[in-house]
ZAFIZA-780667 format. One line per 8 residues: number of its first residue (from 1); their letters; for each residue x, y, z of C-alpha. Coordinates in Angstrom, 1 decimal. Example, Ala and Ser with C-alpha at 12.3 -4.5 7.8 and 13.67 -1.06 7.14 Angstrom:
<nodes>
1 = AS = 12.3:-4.5:7.8  13.7:-1.1:7.1 $
</nodes>
This chain:
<nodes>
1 = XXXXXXXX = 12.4:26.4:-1.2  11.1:23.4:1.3  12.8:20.3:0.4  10.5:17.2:1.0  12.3:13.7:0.9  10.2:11.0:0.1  11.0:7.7:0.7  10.0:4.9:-1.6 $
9 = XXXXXXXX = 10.7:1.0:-1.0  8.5:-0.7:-3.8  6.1:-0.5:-6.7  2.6:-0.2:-4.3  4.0:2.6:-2.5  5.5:4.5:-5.4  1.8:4.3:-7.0  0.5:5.5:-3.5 $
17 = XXXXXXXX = 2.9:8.5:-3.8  2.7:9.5:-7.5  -0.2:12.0:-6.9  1.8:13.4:-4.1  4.7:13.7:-6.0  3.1:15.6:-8.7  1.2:17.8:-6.5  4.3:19.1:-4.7 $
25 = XXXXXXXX = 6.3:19.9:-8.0  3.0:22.1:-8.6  3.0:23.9:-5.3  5.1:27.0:-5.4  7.9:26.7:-2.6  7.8:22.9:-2.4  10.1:20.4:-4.3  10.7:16.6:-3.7 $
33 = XXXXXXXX = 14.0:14.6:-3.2  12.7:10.4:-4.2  14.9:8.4:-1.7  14.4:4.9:-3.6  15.3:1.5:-1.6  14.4:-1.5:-1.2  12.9:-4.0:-3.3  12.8:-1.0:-6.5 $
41 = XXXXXXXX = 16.2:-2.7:-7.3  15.1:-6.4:-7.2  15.4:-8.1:-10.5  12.2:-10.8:-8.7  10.0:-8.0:-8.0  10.5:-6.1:-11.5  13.5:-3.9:-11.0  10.7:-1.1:-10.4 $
49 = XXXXXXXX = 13.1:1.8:-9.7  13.0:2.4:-13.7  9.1:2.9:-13.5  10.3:5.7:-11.4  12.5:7.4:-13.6  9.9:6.4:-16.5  7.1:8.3:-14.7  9.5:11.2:-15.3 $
57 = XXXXXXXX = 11.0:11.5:-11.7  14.2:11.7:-10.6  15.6:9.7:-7.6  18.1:11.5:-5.7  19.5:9.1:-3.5  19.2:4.7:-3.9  19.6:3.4:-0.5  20.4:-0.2:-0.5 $
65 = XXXXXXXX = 18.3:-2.5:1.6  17.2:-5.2:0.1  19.2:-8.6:0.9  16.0:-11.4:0.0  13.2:-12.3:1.7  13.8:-16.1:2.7  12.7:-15.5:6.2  13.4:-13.2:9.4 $
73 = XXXXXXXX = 16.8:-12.6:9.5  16.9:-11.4:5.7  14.2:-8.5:6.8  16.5:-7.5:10.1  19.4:-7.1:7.9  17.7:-5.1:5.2  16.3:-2.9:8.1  19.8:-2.8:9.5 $
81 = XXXXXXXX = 20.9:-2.0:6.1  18.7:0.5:5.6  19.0:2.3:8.6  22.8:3.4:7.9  22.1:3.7:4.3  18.9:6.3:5.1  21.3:8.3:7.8  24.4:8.8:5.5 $
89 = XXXXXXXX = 21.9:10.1:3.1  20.1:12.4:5.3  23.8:13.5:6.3  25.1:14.1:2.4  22.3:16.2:1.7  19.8:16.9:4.5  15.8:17.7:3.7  13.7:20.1:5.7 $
97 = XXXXXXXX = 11.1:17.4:6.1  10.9:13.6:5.5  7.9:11.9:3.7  6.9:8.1:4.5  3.9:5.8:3.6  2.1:3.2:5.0  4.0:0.1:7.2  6.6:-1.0:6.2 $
105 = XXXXXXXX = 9.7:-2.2:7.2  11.6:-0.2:4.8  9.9:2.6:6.0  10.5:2.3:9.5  14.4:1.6:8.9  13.5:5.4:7.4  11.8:6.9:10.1  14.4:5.9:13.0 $
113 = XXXXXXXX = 16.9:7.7:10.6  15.2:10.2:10.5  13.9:10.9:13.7  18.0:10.4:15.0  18.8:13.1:12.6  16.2:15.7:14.1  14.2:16.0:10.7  10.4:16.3:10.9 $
121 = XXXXXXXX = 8.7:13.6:9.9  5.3:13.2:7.6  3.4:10.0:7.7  0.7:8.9:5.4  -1.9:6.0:6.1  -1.5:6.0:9.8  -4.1:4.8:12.2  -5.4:2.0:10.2 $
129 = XXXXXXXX = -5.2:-1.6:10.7  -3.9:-5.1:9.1  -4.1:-7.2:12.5  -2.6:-10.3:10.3  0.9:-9.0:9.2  4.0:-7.4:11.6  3.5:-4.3:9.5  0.4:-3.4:12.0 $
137 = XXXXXXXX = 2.8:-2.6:14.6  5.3:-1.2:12.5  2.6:1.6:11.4  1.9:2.2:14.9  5.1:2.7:15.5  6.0:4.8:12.4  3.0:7.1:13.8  4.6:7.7:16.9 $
145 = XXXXXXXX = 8.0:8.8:15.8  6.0:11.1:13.2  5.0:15.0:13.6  2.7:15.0:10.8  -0.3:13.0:10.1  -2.1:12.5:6.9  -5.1:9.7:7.7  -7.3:8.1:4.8 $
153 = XXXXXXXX = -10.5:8.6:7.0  -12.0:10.5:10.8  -12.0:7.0:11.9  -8.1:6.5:11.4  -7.8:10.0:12.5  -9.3:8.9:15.8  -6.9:6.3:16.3  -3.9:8.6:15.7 $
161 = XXXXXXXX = -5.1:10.4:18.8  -5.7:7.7:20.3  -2.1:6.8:20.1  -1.5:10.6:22.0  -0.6:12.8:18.9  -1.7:16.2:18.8  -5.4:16.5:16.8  -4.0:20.0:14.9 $
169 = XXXXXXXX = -1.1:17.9:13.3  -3.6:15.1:12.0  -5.0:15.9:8.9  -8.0:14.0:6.9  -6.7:14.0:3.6  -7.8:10.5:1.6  -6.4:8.0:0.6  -3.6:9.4:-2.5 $
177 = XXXXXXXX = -4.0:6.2:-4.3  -7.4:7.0:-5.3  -6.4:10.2:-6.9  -4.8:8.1:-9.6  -8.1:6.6:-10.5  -9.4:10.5:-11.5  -6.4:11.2:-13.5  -5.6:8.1:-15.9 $
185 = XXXXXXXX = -5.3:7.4:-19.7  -7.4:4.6:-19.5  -5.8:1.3:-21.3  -7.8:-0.5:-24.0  -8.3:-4.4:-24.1  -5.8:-4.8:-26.4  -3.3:-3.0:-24.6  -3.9:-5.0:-21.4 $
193 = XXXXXXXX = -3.9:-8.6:-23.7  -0.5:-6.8:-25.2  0.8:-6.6:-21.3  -0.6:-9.9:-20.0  0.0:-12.0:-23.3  -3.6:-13.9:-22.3  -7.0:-13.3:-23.8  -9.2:-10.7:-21.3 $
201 = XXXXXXXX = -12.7:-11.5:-23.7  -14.0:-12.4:-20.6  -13.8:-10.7:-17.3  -10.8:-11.3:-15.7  -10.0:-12.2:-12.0  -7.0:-10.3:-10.3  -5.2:-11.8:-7.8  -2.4:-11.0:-5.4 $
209 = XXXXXXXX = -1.5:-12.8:-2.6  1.1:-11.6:-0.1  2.6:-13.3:3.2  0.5:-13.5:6.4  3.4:-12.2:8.1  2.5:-13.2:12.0  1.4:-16.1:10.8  5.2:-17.8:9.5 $
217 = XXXXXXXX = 5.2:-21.2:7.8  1.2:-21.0:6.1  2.1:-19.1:3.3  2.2:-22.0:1.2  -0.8:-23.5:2.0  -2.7:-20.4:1.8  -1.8:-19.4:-1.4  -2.1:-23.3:-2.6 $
225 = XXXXXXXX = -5.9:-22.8:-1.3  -6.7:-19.6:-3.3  -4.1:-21.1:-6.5  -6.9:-24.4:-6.0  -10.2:-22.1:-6.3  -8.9:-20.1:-9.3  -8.4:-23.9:-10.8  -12.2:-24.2:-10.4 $
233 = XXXXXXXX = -13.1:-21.5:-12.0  -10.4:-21.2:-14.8  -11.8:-17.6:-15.6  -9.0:-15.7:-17.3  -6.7:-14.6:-14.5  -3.4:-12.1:-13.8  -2.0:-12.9:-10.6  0.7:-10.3:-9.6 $
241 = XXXXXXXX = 3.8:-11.4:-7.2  3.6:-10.4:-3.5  5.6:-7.7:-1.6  9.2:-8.7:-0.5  7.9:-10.1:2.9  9.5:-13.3:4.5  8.3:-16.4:2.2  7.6:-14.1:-0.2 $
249 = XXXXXXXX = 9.4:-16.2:-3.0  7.5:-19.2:-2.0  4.3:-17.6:-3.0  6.1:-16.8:-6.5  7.4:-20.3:-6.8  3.9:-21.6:-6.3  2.3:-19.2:-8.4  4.6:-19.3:-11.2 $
257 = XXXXXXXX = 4.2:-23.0:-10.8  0.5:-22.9:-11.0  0.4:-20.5:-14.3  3.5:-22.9:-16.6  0.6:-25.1:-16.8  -2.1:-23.2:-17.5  -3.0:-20.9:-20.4  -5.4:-19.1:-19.0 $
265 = XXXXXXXX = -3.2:-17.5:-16.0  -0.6:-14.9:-16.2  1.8:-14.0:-13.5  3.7:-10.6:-13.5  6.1:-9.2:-11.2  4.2:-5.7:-11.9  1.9:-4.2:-14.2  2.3:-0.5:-13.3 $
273 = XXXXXXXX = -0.3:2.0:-11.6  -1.8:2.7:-14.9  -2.3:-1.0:-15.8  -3.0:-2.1:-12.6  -6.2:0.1:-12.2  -6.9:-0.7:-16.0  -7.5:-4.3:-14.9  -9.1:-3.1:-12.1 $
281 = XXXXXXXX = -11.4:-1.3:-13.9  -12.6:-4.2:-16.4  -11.9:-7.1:-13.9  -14.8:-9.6:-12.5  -13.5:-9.5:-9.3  -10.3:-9.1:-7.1  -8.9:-12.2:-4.9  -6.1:-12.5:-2.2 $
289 = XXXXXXXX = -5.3:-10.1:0.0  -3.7:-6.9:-0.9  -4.5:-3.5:0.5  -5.0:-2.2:-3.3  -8.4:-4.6:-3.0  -9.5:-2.4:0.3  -9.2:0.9:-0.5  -9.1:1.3:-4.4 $
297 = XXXXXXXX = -11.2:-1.4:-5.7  -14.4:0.3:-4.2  -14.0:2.9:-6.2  -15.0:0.6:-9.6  -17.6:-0.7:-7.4  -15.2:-3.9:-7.7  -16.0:-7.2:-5.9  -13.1:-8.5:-3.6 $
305 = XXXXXXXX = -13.0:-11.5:-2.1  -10.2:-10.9:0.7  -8.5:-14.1:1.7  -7.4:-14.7:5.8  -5.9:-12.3:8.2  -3.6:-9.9:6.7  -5.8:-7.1:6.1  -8.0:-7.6:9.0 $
313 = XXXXXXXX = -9.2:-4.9:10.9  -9.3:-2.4:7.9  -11.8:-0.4:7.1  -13.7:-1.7:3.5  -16.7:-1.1:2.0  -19.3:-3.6:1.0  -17.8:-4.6:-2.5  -15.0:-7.0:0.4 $
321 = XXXXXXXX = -16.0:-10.2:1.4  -14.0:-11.8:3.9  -13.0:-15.7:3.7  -10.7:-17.7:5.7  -8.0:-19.2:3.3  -9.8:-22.1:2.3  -10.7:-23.1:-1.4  -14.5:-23.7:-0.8 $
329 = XXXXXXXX = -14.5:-20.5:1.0  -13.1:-19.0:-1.4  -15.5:-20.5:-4.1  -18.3:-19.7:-2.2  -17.4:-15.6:-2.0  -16.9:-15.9:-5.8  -20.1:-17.1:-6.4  -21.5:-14.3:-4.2 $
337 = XXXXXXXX = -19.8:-11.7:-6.1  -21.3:-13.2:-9.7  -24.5:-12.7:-8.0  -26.4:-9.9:-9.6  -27.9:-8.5:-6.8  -24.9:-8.2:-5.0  -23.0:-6.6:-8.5  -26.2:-3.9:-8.4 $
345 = XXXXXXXX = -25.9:-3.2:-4.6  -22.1:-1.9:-4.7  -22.2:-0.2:-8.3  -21.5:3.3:-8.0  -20.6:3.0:-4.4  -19.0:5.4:-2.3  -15.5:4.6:-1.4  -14.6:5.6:2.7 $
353 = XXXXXXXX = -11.3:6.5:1.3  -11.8:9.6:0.0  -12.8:11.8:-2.8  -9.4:11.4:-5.2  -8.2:15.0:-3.9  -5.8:13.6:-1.5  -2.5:14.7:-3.2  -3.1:18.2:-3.2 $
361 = XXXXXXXX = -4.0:18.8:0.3  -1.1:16.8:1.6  1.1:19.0:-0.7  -0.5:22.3:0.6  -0.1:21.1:4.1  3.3:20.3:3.7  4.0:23.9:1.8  2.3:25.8:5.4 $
369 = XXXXXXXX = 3.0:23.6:8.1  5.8:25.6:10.5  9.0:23.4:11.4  9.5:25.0:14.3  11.5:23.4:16.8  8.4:22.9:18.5  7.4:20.5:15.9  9.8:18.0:16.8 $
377 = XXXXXXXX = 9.5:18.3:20.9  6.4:16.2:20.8  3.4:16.4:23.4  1.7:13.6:24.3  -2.0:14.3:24.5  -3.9:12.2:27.4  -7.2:11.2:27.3  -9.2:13.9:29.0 $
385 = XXXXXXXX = -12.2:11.9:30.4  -13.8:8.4:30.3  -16.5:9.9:28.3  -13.6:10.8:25.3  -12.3:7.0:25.7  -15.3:5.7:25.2  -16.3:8.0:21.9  -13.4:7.0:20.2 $
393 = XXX = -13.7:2.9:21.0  -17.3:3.3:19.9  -16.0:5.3:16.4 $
</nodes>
């Protein structure tokens, strides 16, 4: 039996994984160890380690990282923190194989734990791009400690080479978050009013702003500019709290702020995967600027309006319309996306993240792939010619 440790910091990623995590408890030969962390034990963001356990997982191990998000030095210690937490655990009771997601800094504290401890690493979502947030280079740099690949798309499967990983241990798999959109009980209005507590008669906007993280000190403005549109349109709204990034409670303080005066916004710390994508599915548009807007949204054929920086560079279809953080901006993209033009041109669109099959192929891989000691000894791969440089900056 192949133990797989999979390492979970928050609600997004946990979503991200629950295909996964399924998959591998239906491949023969594979089962899953959750290492939870991070802000899954924060009261602010929702105490979301019991959606875990409610989803009917079990974690193995809760590695304490968490210590607030008030600025730098709170996300150095929690990495700090996490890094001895994540290499007593791996010591206790050591995987054949360690499972991380995505960028961030939770993740990494992970990754150098495990990559100390000589334990293969799997990353998923590597080689795509967020140019406005410190969990850019973090991914990057999660890639590069990692032995296995699992990319969303060819493009980010280009980049991962680029980076001088091996092309047979990058795999184009999807995006696992979309396989949740084929396999969901679909909520009726009532239950979403029931969750909300706000009437969704008419289309809703969901929101969720997070902290443009290499950008310090603007995260109350920004949010105050999108918070200012929304106050325009006063369309029945759910705003959901950010990730636990530095002045990441300022954005809650503003937002919960903004909704104690206003009966026609909600804010939640979390709705769960199956909510979530319920409001998705009936919303009007999206607004802010989380990943969830990029690569799921296109799969309802969703209009997003996708506020500043943090997310830029990814790849989106052409239900995103970019804005700088400004409130006429921001007006101006919504009344783009009530167009019904626009609305006709991305229904039914084809989402570049995948088909919603992702979870099984990274389980099979994960079953087959040989952890030879080879595995581990890395090779970097050079570019061969200027002809290969030059085919993967044009892809």
């Amino acid at each position: 039996m192949r133990t797989v440790a999979v390492v979970t910091g928050s609600r997004a990623d946990f979503g991200i994984y629950t295909p996964v995590l399924k998959a591998i408890d239906a491949t023969p030969g594979l089962q899953q160890r959750i290492y939870a962390c991070g802000a899954h034990f924060s009261a602010d963001f929702g105490n979301t380690v019991d959606e875990i356990e409610a989803a009917g997982f079990k974690v193995a191990e809760k590695i304490e990282t968490f210590v607030g998000t008030d600025g730098p030095r709170e996300i150095v210690n929690s990495m700090a923190l996490g890094l001895t937490g994540f290499a007593e655990a791996f010591s206790r009771n050591r995987p054949d194989m360690v499972l991380v997601l995505g960028d961030r800094y939770e993740m990494f504290a992970a990754t150098v734990a495990a990559l100390t401890s000589a334990l293969p690493i799997a990353h998923i979502h590597g080689g795509e791009l967020s140019e406005g947030a410190i969990d850019d280079a973090l991914r990057h740099a999660i890639t590069k400690m990692s032995h296995l690949h699992f990319v969303s798309t060819e493009r980010h499967a280009r980049r991962v080479v680029q980076l001088g990983e091996q092309p047979e241990q990058v795999h184009v798999t999807g995006a696992p978050g979309l396989d949740n959109v084929m396999d969901i009980d679909w909520p009726d209005i009532s239950e979403l009013e029931d969750t909300v507590g706000i009437s969704l008669a008419s289309q809703p906007i969901l929101a969720t702003f997070h902290p443009v993280t290499l950008e310090p000190q603007t995260a109350i403005a920004q949010v105050g500019e999108m918070l200012a549109a929304l106050d325009d349109v006063q369309r029945p709204t759910v705003i959901t709290y950010p990730n636990a990034d530095a002045e990441g409670k300022n954005i809650i303080g503003e937002i919960d702020r903004f909704v104690k005066a206003r009966p026609w916004a909600v804010a939640l710390p979390n709705l769960g995967v199956r909510r979530y994508f319920g409001l998705m599915r009936i919303a009007f548009a999206m607004v802010g600027n989380s990943s969830s807007g990029i690569i799921e949204a296109a799969s309802f054929g969703l209009p997003v309006i996708n506020i500043g920086d943090r997310q830029r560079g990814r790849t989106h279809g052409e239900n995103v319309i970019d804005v700088p953080p400004g409130r006429a901006e921001i007006l101006g993209a919504l009344e783009r996306a009530a167009d019904e033009a626009f609305r006709a041109k991305i229904a039914g669109m084809v989402n570049p993240y995948g088909d919603g099959k992702a979870g099984v192929r990274i389980a099979e891989i994960l079953r087959n792939v040989d952890l030879v000691p080879g595995l581990l000894k890395k090779k970097f791969r050079d570019m061969d010619s200027t002809v290969q440089m030059m085919e993967i900056a044009c892809g």
